[in-house]
NUMI-667763 format. One record per residue: residue number from 1; residue in one letter; x, y, z of N, C-alpha, C in turn. Coordinates in Angstrom, 3 decimals. Example, Ala and Ser with C-alpha at 12.3 -4.5 7.8 and 13.67 -1.06 7.14 Angstrom:
2
<num = 1; residuo = A; n_x = 13.190; n_y = -5.690; n_z = 7.800; ca_x = 12.300; ca_y = -4.500; ca_z = 7.800; c_x = 13.200; c_y = -3.300; c_z = 7.800>
<num = 2; residuo = S; n_x = 12.850; n_y = -2.250; n_z = 7.080; ca_x = 13.670; ca_y = -1.060; ca_z = 7.140; c_x = 12.900; c_y = 0.030; c_z = 7.870>
# end
This chain:
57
<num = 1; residuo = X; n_x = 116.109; n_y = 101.059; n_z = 76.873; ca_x = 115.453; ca_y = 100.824; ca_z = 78.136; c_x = 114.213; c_y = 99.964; c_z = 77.927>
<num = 2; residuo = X; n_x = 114.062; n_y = 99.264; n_z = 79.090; ca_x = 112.034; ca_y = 98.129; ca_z = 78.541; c_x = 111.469; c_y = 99.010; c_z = 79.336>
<num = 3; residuo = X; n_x = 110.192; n_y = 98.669; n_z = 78.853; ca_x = 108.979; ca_y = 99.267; ca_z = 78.637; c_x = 108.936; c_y = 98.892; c_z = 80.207>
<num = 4; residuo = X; n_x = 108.332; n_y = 99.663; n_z = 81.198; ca_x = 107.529; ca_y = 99.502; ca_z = 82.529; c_x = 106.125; c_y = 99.215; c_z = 82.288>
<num = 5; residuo = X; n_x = 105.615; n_y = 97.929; n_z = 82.713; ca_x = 104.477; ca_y = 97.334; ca_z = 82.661; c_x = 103.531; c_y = 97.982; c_z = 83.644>
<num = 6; residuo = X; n_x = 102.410; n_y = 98.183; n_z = 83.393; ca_x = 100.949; ca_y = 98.476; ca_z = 84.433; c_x = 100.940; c_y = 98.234; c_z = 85.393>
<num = 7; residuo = X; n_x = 101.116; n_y = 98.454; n_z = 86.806; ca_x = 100.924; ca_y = 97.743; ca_z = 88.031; c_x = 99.068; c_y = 97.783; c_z = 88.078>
<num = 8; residuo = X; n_x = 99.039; n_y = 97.029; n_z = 88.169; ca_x = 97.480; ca_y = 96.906; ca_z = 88.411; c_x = 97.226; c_y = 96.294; c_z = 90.365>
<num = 9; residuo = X; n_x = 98.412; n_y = 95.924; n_z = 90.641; ca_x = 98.523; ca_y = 95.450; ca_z = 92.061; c_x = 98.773; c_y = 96.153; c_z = 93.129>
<num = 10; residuo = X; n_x = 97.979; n_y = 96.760; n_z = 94.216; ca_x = 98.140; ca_y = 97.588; ca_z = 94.856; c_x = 98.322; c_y = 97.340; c_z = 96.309>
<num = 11; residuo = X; n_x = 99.401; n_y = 97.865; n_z = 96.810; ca_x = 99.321; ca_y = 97.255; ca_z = 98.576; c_x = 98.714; c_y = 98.495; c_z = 99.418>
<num = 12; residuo = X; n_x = 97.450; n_y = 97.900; n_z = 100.249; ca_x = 96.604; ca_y = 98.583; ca_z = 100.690; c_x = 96.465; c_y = 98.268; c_z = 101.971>
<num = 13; residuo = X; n_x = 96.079; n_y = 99.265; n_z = 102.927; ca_x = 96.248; ca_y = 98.992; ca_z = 104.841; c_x = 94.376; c_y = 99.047; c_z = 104.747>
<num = 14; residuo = X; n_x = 94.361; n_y = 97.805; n_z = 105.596; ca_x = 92.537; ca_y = 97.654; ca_z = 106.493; c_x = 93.153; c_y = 97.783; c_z = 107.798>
<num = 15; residuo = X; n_x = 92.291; n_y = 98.818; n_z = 108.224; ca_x = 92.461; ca_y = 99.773; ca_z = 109.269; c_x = 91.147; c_y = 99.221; c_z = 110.521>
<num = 16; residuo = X; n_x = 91.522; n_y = 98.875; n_z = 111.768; ca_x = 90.201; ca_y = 98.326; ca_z = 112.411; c_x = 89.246; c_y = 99.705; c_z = 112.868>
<num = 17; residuo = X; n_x = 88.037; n_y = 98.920; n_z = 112.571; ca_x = 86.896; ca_y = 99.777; ca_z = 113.124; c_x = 86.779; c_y = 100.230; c_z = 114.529>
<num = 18; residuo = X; n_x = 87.213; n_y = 99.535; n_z = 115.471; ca_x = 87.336; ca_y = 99.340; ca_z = 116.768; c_x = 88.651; c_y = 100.049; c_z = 117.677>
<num = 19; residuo = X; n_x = 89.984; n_y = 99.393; n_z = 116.855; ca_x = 90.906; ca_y = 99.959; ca_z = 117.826; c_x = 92.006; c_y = 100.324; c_z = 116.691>
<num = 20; residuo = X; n_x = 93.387; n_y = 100.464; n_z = 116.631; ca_x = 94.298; ca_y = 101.177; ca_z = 116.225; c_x = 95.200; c_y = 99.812; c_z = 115.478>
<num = 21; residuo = X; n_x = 94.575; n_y = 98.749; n_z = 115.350; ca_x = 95.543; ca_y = 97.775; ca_z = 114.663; c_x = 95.097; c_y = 97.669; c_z = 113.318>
<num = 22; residuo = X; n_x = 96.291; n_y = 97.101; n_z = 112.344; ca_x = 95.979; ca_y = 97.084; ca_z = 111.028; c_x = 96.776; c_y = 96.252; c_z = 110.431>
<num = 23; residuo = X; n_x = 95.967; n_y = 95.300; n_z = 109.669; ca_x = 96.665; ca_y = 94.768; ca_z = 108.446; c_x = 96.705; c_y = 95.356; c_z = 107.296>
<num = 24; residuo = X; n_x = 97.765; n_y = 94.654; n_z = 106.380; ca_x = 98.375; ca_y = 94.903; ca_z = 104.916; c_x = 97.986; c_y = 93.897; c_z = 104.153>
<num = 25; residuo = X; n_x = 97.568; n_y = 94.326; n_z = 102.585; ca_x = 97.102; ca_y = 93.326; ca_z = 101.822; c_x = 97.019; c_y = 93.911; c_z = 100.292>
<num = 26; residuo = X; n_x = 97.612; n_y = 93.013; n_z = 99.471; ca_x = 97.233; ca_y = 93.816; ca_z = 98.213; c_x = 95.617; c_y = 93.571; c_z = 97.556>
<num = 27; residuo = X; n_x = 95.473; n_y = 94.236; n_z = 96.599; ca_x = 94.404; ca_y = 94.344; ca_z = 95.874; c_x = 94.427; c_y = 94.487; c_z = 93.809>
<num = 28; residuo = X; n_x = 94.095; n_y = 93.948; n_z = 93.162; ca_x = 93.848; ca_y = 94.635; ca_z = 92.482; c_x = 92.887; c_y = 94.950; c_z = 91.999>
<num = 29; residuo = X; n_x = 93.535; n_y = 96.605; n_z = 91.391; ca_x = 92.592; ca_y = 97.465; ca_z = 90.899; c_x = 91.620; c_y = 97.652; c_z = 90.063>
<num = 30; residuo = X; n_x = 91.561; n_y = 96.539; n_z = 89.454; ca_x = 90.978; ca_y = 96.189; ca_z = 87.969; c_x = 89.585; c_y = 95.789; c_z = 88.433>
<num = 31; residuo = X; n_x = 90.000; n_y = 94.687; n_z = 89.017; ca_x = 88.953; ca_y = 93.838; ca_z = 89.785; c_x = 87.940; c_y = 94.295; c_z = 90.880>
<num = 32; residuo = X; n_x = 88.710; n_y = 95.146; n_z = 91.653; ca_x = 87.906; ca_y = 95.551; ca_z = 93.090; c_x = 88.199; c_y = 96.625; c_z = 92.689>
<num = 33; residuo = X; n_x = 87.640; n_y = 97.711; n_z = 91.799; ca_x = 87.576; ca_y = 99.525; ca_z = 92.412; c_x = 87.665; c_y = 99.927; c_z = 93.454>
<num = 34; residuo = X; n_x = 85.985; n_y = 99.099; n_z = 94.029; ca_x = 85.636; ca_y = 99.777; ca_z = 95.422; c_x = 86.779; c_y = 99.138; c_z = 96.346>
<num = 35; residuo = X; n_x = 86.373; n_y = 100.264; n_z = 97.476; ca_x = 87.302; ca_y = 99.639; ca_z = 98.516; c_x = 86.934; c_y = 98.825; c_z = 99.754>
<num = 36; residuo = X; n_x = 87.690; n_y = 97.718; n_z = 100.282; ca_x = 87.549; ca_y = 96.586; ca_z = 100.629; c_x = 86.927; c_y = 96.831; c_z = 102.520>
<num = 37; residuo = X; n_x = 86.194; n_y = 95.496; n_z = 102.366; ca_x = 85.626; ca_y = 95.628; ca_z = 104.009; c_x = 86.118; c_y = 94.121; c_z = 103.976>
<num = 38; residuo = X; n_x = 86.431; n_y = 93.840; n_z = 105.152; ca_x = 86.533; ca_y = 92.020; ca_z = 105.276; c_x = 85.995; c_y = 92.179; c_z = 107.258>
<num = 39; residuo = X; n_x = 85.757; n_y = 91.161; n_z = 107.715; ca_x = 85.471; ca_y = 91.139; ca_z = 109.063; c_x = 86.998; c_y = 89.747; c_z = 109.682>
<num = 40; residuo = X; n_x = 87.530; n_y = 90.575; n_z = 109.916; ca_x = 89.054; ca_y = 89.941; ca_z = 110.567; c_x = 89.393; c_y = 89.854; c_z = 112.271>
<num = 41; residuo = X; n_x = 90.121; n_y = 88.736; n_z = 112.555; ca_x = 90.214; ca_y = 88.970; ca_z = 114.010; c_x = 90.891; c_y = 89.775; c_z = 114.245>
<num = 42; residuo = X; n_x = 90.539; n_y = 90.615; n_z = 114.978; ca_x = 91.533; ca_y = 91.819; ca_z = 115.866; c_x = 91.878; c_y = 91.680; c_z = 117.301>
<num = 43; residuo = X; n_x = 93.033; n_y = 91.209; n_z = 117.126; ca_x = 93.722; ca_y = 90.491; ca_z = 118.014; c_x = 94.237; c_y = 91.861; c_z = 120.050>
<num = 44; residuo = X; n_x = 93.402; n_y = 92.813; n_z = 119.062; ca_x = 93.291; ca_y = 94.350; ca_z = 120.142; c_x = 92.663; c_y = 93.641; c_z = 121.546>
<num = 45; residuo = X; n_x = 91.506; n_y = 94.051; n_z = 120.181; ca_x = 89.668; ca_y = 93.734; ca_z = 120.848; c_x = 89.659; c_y = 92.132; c_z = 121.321>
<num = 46; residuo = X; n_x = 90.445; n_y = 91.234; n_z = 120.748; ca_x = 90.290; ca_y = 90.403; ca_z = 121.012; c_x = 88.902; c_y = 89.313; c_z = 120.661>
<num = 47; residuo = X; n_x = 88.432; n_y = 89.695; n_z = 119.316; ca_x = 86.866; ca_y = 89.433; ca_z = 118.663; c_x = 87.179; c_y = 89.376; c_z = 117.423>
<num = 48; residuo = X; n_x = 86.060; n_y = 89.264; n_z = 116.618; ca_x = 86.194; ca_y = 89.834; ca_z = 115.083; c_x = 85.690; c_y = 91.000; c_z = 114.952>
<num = 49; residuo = X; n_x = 85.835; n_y = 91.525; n_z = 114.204; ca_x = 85.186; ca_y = 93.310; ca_z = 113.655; c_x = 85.812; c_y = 93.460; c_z = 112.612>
<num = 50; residuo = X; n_x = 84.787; n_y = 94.403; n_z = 111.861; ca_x = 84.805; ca_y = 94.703; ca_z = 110.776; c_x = 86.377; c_y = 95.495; c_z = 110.394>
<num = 51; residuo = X; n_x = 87.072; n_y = 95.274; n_z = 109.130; ca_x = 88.416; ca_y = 96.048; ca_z = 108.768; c_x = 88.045; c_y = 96.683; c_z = 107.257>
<num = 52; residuo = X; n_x = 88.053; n_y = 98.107; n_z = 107.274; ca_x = 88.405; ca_y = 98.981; ca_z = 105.913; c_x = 89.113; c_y = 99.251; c_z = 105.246>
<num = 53; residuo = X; n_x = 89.456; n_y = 99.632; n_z = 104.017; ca_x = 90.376; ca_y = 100.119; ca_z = 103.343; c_x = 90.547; c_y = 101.379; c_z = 104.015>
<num = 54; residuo = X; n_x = 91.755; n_y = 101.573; n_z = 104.224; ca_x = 92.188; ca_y = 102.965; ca_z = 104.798; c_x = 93.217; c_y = 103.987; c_z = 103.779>
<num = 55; residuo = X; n_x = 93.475; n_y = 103.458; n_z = 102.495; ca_x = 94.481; ca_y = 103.839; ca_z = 101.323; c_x = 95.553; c_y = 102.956; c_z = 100.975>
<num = 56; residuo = X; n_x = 96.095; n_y = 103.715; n_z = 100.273; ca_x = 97.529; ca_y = 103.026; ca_z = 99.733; c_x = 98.336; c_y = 102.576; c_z = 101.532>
<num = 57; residuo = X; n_x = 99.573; n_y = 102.390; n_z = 101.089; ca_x = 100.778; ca_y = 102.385; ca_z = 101.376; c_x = 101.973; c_y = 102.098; c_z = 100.900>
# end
């Protein structure tokens, strides 16, 4: 059998501050520990606002 390599690449949901929509995006873990803020359009609200890491998926 081969060896299974490290995923160090993680697919992670930013969850809006504002309303109930969310994007998907990977990350890796190596690089960014912390977890991610970006300010994205939210196409809800219809503005930009802030988006969090909300966990895996």
């Amino acid at each position: 059998m081969a060896k299974q390599k490290k995923g160090y690449l993680t697919r992670v949901r930013l969850k809006s501050t504002e309303s109930p929509h969310c994007y998907y995006t990977t990350k890796n873990k190596r690089n960014l520990p912390n977890k991610l803020e970006f300010k994205k359009y939210d196409p809800v609200v219809r503005r930009h606002v802030l988006y969090r890491e909300s966990g895996k998926v």
